[in-house]
C-alpha positions as CSV (number, residue, x, y, z in Angstrom):
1,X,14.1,14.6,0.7
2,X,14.4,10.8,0.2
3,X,13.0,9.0,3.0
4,X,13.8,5.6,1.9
5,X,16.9,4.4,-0.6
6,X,17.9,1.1,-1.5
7,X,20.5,-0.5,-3.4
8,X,20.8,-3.7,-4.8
9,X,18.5,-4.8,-1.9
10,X,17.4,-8.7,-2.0
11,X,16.5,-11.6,0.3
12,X,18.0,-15.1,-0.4
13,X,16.4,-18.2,1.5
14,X,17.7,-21.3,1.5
15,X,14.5,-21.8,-0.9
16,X,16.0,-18.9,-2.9
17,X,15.7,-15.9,-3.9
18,X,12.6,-14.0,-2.2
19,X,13.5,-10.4,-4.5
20,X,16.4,-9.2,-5.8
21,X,18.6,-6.2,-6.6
22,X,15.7,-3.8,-6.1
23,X,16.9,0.0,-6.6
24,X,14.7,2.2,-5.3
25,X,13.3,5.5,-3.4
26,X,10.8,7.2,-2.1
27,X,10.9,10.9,-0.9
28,X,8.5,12.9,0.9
29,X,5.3,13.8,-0.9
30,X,5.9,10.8,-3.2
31,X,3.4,7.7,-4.4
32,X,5.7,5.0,-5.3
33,X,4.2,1.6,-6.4
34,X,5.5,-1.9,-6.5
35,X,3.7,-4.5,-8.7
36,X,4.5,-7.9,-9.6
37,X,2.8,-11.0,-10.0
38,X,1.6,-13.3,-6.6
39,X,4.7,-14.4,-4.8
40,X,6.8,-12.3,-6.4
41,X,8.4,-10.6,-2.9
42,X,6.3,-7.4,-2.9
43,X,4.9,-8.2,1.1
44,X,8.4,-9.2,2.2
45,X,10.3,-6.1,0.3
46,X,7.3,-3.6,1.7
47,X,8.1,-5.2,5.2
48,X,11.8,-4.4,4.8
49,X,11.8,-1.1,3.4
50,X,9.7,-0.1,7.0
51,X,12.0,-1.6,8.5
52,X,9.7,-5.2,9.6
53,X,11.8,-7.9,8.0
54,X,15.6,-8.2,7.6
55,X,17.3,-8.2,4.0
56,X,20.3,-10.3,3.1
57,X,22.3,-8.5,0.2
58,X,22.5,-4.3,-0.6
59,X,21.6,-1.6,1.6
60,X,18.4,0.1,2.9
61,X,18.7,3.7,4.2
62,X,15.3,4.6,6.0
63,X,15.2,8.5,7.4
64,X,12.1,8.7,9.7
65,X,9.6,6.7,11.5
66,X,7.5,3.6,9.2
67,X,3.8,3.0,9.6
68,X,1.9,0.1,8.6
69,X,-1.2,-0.1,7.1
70,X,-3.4,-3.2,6.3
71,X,-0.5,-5.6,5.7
72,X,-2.9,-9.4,5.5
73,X,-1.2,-11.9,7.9
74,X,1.1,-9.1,9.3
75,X,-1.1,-6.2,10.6
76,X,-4.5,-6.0,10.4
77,X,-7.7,-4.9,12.2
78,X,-8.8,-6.6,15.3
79,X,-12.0,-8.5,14.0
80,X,-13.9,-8.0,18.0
81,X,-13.5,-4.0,18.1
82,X,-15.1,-1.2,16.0
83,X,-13.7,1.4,13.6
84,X,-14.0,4.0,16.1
85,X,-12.5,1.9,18.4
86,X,-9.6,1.3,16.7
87,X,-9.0,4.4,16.2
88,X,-9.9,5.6,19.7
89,X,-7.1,2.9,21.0
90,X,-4.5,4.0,18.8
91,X,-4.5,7.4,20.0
92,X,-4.5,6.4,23.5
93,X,-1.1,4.7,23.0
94,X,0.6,7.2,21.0
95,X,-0.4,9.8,23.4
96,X,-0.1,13.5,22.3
97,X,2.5,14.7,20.6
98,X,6.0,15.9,22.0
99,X,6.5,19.1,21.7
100,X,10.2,18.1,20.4
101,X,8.5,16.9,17.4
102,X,5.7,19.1,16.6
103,X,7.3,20.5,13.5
104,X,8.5,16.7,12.0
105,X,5.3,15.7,11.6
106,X,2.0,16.7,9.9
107,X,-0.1,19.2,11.3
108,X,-3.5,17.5,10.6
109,X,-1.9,14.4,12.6
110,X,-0.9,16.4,15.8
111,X,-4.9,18.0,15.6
112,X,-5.7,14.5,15.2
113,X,-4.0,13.0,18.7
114,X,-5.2,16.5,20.6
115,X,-9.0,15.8,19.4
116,X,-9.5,12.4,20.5
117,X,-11.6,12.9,23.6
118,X,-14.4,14.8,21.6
119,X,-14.2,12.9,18.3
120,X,-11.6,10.3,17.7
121,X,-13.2,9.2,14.0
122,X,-13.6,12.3,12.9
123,X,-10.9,13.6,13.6
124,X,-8.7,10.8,12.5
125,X,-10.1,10.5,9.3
126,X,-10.0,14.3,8.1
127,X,-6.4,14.5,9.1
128,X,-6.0,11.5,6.8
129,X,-7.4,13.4,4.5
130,X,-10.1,10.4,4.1
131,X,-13.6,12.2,4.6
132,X,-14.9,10.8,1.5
133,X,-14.0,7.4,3.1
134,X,-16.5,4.5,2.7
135,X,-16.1,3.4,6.7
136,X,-18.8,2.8,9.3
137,X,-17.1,3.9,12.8
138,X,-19.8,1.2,14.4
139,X,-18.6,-1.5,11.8
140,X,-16.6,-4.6,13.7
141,X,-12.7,-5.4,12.4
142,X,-14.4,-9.1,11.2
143,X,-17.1,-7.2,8.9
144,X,-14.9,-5.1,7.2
145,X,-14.4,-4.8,3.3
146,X,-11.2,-5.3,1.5
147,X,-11.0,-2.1,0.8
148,X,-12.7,-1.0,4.0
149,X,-9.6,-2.5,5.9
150,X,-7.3,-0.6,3.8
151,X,-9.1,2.4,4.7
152,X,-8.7,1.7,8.6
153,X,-5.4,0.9,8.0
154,X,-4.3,4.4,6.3
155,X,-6.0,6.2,8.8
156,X,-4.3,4.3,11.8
157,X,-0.7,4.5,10.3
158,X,-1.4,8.6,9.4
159,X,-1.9,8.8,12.6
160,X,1.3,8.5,14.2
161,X,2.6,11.1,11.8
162,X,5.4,8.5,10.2
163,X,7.5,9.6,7.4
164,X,6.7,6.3,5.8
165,X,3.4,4.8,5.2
166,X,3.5,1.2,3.3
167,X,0.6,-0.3,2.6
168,X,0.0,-4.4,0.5
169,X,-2.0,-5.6,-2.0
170,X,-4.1,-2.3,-2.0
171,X,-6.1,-3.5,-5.4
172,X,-6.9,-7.2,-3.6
173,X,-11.1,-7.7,-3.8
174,X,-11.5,-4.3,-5.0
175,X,-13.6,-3.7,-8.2
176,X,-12.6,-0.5,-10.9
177,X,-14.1,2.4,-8.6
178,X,-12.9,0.9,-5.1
179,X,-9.5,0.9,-7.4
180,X,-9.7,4.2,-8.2
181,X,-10.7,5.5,-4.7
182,X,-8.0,3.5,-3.6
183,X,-5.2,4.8,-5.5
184,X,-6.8,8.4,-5.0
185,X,-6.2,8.2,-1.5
186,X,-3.0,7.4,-1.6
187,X,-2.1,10.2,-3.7
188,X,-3.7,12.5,-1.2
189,X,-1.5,10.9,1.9
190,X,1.4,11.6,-0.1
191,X,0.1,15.4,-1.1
192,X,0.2,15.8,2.4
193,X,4.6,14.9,2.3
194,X,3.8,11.4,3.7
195,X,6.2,9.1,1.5
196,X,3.7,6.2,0.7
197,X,4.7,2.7,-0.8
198,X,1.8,0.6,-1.6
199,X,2.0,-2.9,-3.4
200,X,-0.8,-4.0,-5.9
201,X,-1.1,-6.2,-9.1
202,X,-1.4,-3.2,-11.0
203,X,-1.6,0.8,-10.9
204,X,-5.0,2.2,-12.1
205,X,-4.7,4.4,-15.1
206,X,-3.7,8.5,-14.2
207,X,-2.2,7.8,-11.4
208,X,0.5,10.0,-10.6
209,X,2.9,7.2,-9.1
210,X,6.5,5.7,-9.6
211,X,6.2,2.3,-10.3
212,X,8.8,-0.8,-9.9
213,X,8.0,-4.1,-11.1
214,X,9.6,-7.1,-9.6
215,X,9.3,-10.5,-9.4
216,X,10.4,-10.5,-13.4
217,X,14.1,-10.1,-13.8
218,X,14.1,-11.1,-17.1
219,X,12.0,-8.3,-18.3
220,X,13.1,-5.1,-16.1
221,X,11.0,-2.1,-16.0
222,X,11.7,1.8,-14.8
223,X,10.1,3.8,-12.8
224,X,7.8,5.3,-14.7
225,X,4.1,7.0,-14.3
226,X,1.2,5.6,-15.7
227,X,-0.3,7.4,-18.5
228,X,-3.7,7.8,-18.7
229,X,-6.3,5.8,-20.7
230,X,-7.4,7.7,-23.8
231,X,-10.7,8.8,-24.2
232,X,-13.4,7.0,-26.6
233,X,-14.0,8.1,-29.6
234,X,-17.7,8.1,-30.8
235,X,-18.9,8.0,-33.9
């Protein structure tokens, strides 16, 4: 099932346009990717399509709670509390789980909120799917990574059991095998029927992902996924 749709969706400023006629989905238990240059739109089109920032022309059709994870600027990690007590805080507010709901959301995010008071980290993480995660629960929100902030920021919006997860610039300070990690991760949220849109200069090689460019009208690309890198050849 599509969880988000868009059509001819855009944002025009009096500065002009931020993007433009952007067709695109996302359905459950799908990776899609959005890459562009810097300033190309990709934060403000991510914060639209979960429904954080308003669109001026075409139409945006969102089935399902939206999630946020490490958006810079927009939502991020509070730099004077711990991993674990993130985490632990987050559960706290969502509370357990309606019964009502039980059966809309993942079950590894309902064991999640119903562990909390024995292990909130642990638990949180493995029903991310994250237990090969590089994150300290002791580590404070100001000492965190790039990447280690992208982590907390998956786990945190998994948690809520949305039907969207978006999640910027997931490739920013990263080097090749944070990268791959990275994108590795994100294919597991979505093997768990998460629909996950994530923003990044590029998408590492093999990665099973629909990708839309934008930011470059003048050279349109499809959805497409990214092949893999052929092996070397040695003499």
């Amino acid at each position: 099932m599509n969880i988000v749709e868009t059509s001819g969706l855009g944002l025009r400023t009096r500065r002009g346009w931020v993007y433009r006629d952007v067709d695109l989905t996302a359905a459950s238990g799908e990776l899609v990717a959005l890459t562009g240059p810097p300033g190309s739109g990709r934060t403000s089109l991510l914060l639209t399509l979960a429904g954080r920032f308003p669109h001026s022309h075409g139409e945006l059709h969102l089935r399902g709670p939206a999630a946020l994870g490490q958006v810079a600027g927009v939502h991020e990690p509070d730099p004077t509390l711990t991993v674990a007590e993130h985490i632990t805080e987050r559960l706290l507010l969502l509370g357990p789980v309606p019964r009502r709901r039980r059966r809309l959301i993942p079950v590894a995010a309902v064991r999640a909120r119903r562990a909390y008071r024995r292990d909130a980290f642990a638990a949180a993480v493995a029903g991310a799917g994250l237990t090969d995660a590089p994150l300290d629960p002791d580590r404070y929100g100001r000492d965190l990574t790039p990447v280690e902030r992208q982590v907390l920021g998956l786990v945190l919006a998994s948690l809520g059991g949305p039907s969207l997860i978006v999640a910027d610039d997931v490739d920013a300070g990263a080097d090749r095998p944070e990268r791959e990690w990275m994108w590795g991760a994100l294919e597991r949220l979505a093997d768990q029927g998460y629909a996950v849109v994530a923003s990044a200069r590029a998408v590492e090689p093999g990665v099973a992902a629909t990708v839309h460019r934008i930011g470059d009208p003048a050279v349109p690309v499809p959805a497409l996924t990214v092949p893999a890198e052929p092996a070397e050849v040695t003499a």
